[in-house]
N, C-alpha and C positions, 0 to 999 in steps of 0.2 A: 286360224293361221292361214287356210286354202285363201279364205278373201282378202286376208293380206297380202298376199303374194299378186292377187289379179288387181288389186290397188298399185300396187309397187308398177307392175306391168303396165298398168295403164295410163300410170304418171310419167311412166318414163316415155313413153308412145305424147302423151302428148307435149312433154315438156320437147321432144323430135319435133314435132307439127307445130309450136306455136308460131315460130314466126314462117310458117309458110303463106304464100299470097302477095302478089304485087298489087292487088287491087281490093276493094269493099268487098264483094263479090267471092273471092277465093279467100280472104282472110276470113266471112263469115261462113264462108263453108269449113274452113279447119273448124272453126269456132264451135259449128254445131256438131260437128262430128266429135270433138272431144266432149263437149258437154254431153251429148248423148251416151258415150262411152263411159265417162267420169258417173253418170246418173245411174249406167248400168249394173255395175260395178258395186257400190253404195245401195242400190235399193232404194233410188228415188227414180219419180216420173222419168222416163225416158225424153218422151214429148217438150216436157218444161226444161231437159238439160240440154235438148235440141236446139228448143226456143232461145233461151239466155245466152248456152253457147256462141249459137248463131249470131244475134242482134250485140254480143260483147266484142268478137271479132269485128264484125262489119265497122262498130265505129271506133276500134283499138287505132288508127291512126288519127282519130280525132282529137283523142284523148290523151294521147302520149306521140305528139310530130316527128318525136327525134329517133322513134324506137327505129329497130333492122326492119328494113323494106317499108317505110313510110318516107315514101317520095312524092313530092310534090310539084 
C-alpha cells in the first residue's frame, strides 16, 4: 500500500511537469527527471528511466507538433 501511495505521488508530480519546457532541452530535462522518478518508485534502473525519460521528452515535440508548448 506505502508504494502505492509514492506511485500515486509521483504520477501526479509528473503528470504537473509534463508539459513543462519551451524548448528540446527543458522538455528533456522534465523528461528525465520524471523517468528517473517514475524508475525510482517501481524499482527499475534509475539511470535507464533518466535515459528514456530524457531522449522521450527532447523529441515529444517531434512526435506530436500540436501538443502545449510545441512551437515552431
Amino acid at each position: 500500500m506505502k508504494s502505492m501511495m509514492k506511485f500515486v505521488g509521483v504520477a501526479a508530480i509528473a503528470a504537473t511537469l509534463a508539459a513543462c519546457g519551451q524548448t528540446d532541452i527543458e522538455r528533456g530535462a522534465t523528461g528525465a527527471l520524471i523517468g528517473g522518478a517514475v524508475a525510482s518508485v517501481t524499482g527499475e534502473s534509475v539511470t535507464k528511466g533518466v535515459l528514456i525519460g530524457g531522449a522521450a521528452g527532447a523529441v515529444s515535440c517531434s512526435v506530436a507538433p500540436n501538443a502545449p508548448n510545441c512551437y515552431r
